[in-house]
C-alpha positions as CSV (number, residue, x, y, z in Angstrom):
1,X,0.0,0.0,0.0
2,X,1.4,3.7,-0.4
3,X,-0.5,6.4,1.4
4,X,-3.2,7.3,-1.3
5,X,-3.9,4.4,-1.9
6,X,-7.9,3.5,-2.1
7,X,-8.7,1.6,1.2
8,X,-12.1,0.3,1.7
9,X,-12.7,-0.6,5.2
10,X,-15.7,-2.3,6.1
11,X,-17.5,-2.2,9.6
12,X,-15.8,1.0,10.5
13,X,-18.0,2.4,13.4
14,X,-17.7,-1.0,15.5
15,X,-14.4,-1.8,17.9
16,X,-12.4,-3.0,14.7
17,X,-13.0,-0.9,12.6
18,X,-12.7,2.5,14.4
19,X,-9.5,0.9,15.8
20,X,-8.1,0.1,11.8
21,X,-9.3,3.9,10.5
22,X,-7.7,5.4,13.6
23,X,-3.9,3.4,13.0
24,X,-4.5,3.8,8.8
25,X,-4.7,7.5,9.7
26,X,-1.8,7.3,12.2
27,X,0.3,5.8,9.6
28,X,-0.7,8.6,7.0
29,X,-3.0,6.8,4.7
30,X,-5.3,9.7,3.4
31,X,-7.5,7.4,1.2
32,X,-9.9,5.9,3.5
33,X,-13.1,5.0,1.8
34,X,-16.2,3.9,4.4
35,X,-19.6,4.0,4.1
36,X,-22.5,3.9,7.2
37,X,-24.8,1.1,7.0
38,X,-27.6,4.1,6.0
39,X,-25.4,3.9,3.2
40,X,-24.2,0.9,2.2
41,X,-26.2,-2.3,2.9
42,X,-23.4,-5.2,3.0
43,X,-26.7,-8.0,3.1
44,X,-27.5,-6.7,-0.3
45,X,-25.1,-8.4,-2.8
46,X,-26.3,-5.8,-5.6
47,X,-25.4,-3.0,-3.9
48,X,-22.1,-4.1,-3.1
49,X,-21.2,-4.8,-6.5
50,X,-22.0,-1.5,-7.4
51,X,-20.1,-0.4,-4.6
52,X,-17.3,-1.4,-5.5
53,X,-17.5,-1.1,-9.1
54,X,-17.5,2.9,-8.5
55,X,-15.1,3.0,-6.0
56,X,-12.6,0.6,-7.1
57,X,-10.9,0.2,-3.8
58,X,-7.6,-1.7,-3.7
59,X,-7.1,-2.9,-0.9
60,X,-10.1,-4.0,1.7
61,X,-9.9,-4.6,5.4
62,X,-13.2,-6.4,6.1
63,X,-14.1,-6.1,9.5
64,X,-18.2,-5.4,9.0
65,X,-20.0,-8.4,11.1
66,X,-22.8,-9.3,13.4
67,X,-21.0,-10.1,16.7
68,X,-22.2,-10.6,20.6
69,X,-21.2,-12.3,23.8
70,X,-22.5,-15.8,24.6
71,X,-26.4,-14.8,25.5
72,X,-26.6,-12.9,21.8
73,X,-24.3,-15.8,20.2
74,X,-26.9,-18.6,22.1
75,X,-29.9,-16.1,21.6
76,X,-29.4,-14.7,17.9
77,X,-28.3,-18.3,16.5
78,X,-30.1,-17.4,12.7
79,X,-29.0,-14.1,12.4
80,X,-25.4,-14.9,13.1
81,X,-25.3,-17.5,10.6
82,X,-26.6,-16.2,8.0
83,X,-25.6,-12.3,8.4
84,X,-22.4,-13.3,8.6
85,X,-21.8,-16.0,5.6
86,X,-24.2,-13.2,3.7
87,X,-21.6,-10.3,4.2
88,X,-18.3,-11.7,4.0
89,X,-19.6,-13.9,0.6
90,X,-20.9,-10.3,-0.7
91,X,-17.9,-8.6,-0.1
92,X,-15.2,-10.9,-0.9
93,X,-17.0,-12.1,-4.0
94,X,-17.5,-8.0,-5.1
95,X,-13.6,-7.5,-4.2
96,X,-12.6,-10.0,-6.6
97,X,-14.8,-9.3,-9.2
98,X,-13.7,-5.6,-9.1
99,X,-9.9,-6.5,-8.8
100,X,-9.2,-5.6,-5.4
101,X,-5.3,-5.9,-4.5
102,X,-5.2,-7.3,-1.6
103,X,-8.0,-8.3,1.6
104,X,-8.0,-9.0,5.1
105,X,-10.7,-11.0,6.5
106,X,-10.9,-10.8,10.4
107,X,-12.8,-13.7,12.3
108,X,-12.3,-14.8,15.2
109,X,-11.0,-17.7,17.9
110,X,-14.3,-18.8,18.6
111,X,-13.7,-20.7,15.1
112,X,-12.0,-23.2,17.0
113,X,-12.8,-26.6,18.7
114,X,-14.3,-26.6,21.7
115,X,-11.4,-28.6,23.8
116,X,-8.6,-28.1,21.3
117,X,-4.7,-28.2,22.7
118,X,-3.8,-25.1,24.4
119,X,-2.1,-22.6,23.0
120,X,-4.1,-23.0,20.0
121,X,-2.2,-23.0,16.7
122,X,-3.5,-22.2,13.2
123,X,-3.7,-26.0,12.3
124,X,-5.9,-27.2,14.9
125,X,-9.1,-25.8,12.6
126,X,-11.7,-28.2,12.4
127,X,-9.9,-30.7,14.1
128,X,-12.9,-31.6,16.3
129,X,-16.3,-30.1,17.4
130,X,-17.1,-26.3,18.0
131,X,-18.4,-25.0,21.3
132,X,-22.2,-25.1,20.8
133,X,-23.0,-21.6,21.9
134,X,-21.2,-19.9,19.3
135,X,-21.3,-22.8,16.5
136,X,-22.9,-20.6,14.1
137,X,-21.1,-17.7,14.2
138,X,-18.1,-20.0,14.0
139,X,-19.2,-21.6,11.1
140,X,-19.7,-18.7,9.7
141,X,-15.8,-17.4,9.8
142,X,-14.4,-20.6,9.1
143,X,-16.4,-20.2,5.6
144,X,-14.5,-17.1,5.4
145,X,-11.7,-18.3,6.0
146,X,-12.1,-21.2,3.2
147,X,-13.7,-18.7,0.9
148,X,-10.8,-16.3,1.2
149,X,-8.2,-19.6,0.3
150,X,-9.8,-20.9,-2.8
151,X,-10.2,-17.5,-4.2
152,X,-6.6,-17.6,-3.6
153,X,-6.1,-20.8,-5.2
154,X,-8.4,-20.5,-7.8
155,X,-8.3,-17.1,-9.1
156,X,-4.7,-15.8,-8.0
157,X,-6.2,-13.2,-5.3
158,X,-4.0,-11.6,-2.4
159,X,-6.9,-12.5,-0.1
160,X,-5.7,-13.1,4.0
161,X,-7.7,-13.9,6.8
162,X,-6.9,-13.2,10.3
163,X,-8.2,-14.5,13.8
164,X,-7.9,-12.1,17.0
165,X,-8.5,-12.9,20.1
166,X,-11.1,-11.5,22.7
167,X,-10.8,-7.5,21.8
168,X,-11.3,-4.5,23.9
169,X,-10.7,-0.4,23.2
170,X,-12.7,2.3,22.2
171,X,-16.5,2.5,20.3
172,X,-16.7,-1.1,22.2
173,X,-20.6,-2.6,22.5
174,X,-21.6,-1.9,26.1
175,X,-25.3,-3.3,26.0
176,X,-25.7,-5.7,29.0
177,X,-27.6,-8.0,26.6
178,X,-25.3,-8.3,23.6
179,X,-21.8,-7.2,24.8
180,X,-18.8,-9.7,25.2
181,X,-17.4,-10.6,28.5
182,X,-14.8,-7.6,29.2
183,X,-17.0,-4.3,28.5
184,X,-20.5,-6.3,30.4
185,X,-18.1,-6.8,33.3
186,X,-16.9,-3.1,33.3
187,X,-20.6,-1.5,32.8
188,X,-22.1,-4.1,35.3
189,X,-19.1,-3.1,38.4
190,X,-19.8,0.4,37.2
191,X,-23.5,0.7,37.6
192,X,-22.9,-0.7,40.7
193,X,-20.2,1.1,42.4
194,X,-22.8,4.0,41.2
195,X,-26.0,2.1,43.3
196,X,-23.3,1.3,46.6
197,X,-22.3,5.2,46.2
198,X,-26.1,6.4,46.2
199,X,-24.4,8.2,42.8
200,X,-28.0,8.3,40.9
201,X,-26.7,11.3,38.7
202,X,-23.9,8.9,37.4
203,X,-26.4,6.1,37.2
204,X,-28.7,8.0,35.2
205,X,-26.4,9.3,32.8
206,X,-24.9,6.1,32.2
207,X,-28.6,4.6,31.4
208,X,-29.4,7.9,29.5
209,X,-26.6,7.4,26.9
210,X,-27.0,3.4,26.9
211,X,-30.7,2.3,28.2
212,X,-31.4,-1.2,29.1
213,X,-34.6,-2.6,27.5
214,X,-36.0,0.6,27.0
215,X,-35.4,1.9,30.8
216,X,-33.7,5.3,30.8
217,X,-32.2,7.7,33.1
218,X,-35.2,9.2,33.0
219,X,-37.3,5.9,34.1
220,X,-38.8,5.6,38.1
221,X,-36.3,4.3,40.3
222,X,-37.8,1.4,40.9
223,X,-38.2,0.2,37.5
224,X,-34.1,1.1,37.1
225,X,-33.8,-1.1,40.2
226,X,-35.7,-4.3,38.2
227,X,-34.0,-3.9,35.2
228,X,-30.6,-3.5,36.8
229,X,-31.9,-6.9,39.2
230,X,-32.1,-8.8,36.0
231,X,-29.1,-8.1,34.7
232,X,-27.2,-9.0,38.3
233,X,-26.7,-6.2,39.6
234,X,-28.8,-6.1,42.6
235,X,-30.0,-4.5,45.5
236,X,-30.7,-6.4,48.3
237,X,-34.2,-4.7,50.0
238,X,-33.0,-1.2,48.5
239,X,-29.4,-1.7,51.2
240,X,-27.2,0.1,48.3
241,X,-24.2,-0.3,50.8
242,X,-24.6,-4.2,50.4
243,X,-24.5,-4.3,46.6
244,X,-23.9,-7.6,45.0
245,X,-22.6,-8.2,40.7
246,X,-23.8,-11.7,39.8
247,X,-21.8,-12.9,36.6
248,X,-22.3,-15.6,34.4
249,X,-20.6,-19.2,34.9
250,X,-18.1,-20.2,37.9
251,X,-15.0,-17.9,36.6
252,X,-12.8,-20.4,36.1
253,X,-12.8,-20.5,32.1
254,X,-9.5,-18.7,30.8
255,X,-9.8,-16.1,28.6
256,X,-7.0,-13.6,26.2
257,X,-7.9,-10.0,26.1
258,X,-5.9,-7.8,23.3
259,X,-6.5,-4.0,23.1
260,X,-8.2,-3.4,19.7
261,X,-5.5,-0.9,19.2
262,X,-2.6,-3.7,19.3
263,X,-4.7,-5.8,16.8
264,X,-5.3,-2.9,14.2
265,X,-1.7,-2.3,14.7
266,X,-1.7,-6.5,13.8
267,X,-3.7,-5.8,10.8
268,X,-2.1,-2.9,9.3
269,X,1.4,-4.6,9.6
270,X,0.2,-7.6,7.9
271,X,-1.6,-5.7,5.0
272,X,1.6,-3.8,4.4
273,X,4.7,-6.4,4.7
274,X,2.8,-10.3,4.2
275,X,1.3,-11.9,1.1
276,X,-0.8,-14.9,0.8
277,X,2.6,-16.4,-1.1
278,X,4.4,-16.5,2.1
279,X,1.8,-18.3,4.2
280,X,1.0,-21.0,1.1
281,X,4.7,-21.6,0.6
282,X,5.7,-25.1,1.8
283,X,2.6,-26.6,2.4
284,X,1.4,-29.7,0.4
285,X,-2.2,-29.1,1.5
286,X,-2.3,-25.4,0.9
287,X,-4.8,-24.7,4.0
288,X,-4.5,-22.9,7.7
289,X,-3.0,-19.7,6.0
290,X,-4.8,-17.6,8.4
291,X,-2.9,-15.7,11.1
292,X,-3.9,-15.7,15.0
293,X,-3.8,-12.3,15.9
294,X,-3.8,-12.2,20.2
295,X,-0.8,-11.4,23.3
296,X,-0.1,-15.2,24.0
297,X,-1.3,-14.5,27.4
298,X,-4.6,-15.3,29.2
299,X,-6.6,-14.6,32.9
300,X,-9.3,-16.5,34.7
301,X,-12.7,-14.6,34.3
302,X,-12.2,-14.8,38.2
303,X,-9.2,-13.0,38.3
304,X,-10.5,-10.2,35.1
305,X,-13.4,-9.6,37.5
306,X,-11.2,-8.8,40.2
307,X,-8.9,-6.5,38.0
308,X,-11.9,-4.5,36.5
309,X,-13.3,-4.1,40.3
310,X,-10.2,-3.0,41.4
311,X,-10.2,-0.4,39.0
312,X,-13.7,0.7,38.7
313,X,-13.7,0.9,42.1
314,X,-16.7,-1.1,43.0
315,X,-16.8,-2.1,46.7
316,X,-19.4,-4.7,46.8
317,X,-19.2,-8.5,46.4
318,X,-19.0,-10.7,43.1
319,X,-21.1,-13.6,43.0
320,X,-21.7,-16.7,40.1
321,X,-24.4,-18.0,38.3
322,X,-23.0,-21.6,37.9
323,X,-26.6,-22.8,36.4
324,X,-25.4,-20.6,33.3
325,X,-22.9,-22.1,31.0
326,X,-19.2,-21.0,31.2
327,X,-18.1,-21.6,27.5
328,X,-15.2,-22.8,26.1
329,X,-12.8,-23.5,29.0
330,X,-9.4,-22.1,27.5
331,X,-9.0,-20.0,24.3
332,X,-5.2,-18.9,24.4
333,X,-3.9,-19.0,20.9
334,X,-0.5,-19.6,19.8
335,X,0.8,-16.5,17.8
336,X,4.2,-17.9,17.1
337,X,3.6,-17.8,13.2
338,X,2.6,-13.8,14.1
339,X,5.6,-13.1,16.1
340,X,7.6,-14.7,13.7
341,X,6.8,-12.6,10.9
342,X,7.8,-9.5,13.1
343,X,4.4,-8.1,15.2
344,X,4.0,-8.6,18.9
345,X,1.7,-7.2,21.0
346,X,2.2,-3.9,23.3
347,X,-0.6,-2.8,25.3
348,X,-0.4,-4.6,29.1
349,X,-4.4,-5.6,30.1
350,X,-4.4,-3.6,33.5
351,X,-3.3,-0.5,31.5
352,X,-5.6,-1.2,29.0
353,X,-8.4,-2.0,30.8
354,X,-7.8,1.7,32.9
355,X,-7.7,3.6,29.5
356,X,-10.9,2.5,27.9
357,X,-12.6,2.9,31.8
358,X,-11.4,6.7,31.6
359,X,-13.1,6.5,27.9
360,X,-16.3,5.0,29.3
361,X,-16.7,7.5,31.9
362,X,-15.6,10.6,29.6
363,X,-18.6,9.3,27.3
364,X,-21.4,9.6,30.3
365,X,-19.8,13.0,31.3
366,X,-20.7,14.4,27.9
């Protein structure tokens, strides 16, 4: 790429793709095509080959997707599916078609098996069965994945898919129903250290800028007491000095956290310095080109609630739900085929989990 170079990046007002526009910028790229979804429907194949007919981007970071936490992956099982396999066949089909340079397809680790050797490495894809809760969405990327390598094979594109792990940073999805684990834990200890302060300004502002089912800042008390209830974060006979965050699972599943800026950081690197040829090379089966993007390093949910308490502040106690499922138990991938093509991560979690806690409370102070 060279810094006017046409860049088409897809998803750009979710976590990834603010965090790619932000580093393209950073490195001087000046040619950063996007379009809003008011815009640019990506579930409509005929308006993404016009699209990109008119545009003619050349090179395409696709990070536009229907994504959640385990309740929206378990709850939303259809729309993942088939949202998913719609976009990514529209887009990469389109970027061919209008001979797009180069592509990066992000997915995601969930696309691997349920109780596959830890750290995970690039060839244990569909080497056994998927974790159920997310099998669709899973399916979903590993047809990416596939798509992107027999386009490759087949008609000579420059197309690379990548896999971070769990992500955090900036524009990340807050909603108590539909977030993933890190940013649900941060709102839920905030809301509460609000409740145990008797801080109903902060509380309402926070429910003002994001409200919960409909229920506001500007909703009776008692009906911001219920909804807060149901999401575990309760008040035992209206004692806010005895508040009590109920999460999901016993905490003892393992989970990688990488700050959304480290893995644009991933994604630009790769887009600039590795081809498709250099991942193929050597390999009888030409399969398994994609790239884990992640730190190499994971925490217990037990000990991540801990850390985001700590930080947040929250007093109170942290109690689990151990009827509800806990997931895949360990999800550390191996990035050795990352770090040996030159990118390693940066940002530590406990100073990246402070930073985009600062962010969140900066937005309610608007």
């Amino acid at each position: 790429m060279n810094k006017s170079s046409r860049i088409y990046v897809a998803g750009h007002t979710g976590l990834v793709g603010t965090a790619i526009v932000r580093k393209l910028k950073e490195r001087g790229y000046n040619n950063i095509i996007t379009r809003a979804h008011s815009e640019l429907e990506l579930l409509d194949y005929n308006a993404v080959f016009d699209f990109f007919n008119t545009v003619k981007s050349e090179y395409v970071f696709l990070a536009a997707a229907r994504v959640g936490g385990i309740l929206a992956n378990n709850t939303y099982r259809a729309q993942f599916i088939y949202e998913n396999l719609q976009i990514q066949n529209n887009v990469i089909h389109a970027a061919y078609l209008s001979g797009v340079k180069k592509l990066l397809f992000l997915g995601s680790s969930c696309i691997y098996p349920k109780n596959a050797p830890q750290p995970i490495k690039e060839d244990y894809l569909l080497t056994s069965e998927l974790e159920f809760t997310n099998e669709p969405y899973a399916i979903a990327k590993i047809a990416g994945i596939k798509m992107c390598e027999s386009y490759n094979l087949q008609y000579g594109t420059n197309f690379i898919s990548v896999m971070p792990t769990n992500l955090y940073g900036p524009s990340d999805n807050y909603d108590l129903e539909k977030s993933h684990v890190l940013p649900a834990i941060i709102r839920k200890m905030h809301l509460a250290k609000c409740l145990e302060c008797n801080d109903w300004e902060g509380l309402r502002k926070d429910l003002n800028r994001l409200p919960v089912e409909g229920v506001s800042g500007n909703s009776p008390e008692n009906e911001i007491v219920n909804i807060l209830n149901k999401y575990g974060i309760r008040v035992p006979q209206k004692s806010y000095d005895s508040v009590t965050v109920t999460l999901w699972g016993s905490g003892k599943p393992m989970r990688e956290f990488l700050h959304s800026n480290d893995m644009a950081d991933a994604c630009v690197f790769i887009m600039e310095n590795i081809d498709f040829q250099d991942l193929a090379k050597d390999k009888n089966e030409v399969k398994n080109t994609h790239i884990n993007i992640g730190a190499g390093v994971d925490i217990s949910i037990f000990d991540l609630a801990q850390l985001v308490k700590e930080i947040v502040g929250y007093r109170g106690q942290i109690l689990w739900d151990t009827s509800k499922p806990d997931g895949t138990y360990r999800k550390l991938l191996d990035v050795s085929k990352l770090n040996s093509l030159g990118w390693k991560y940066k940002i530590e979690l406990a100073t990246g989990i402070k930073n985009v806690y600062n962010d969140y409370l900066k937005l309610n102070n608007k």
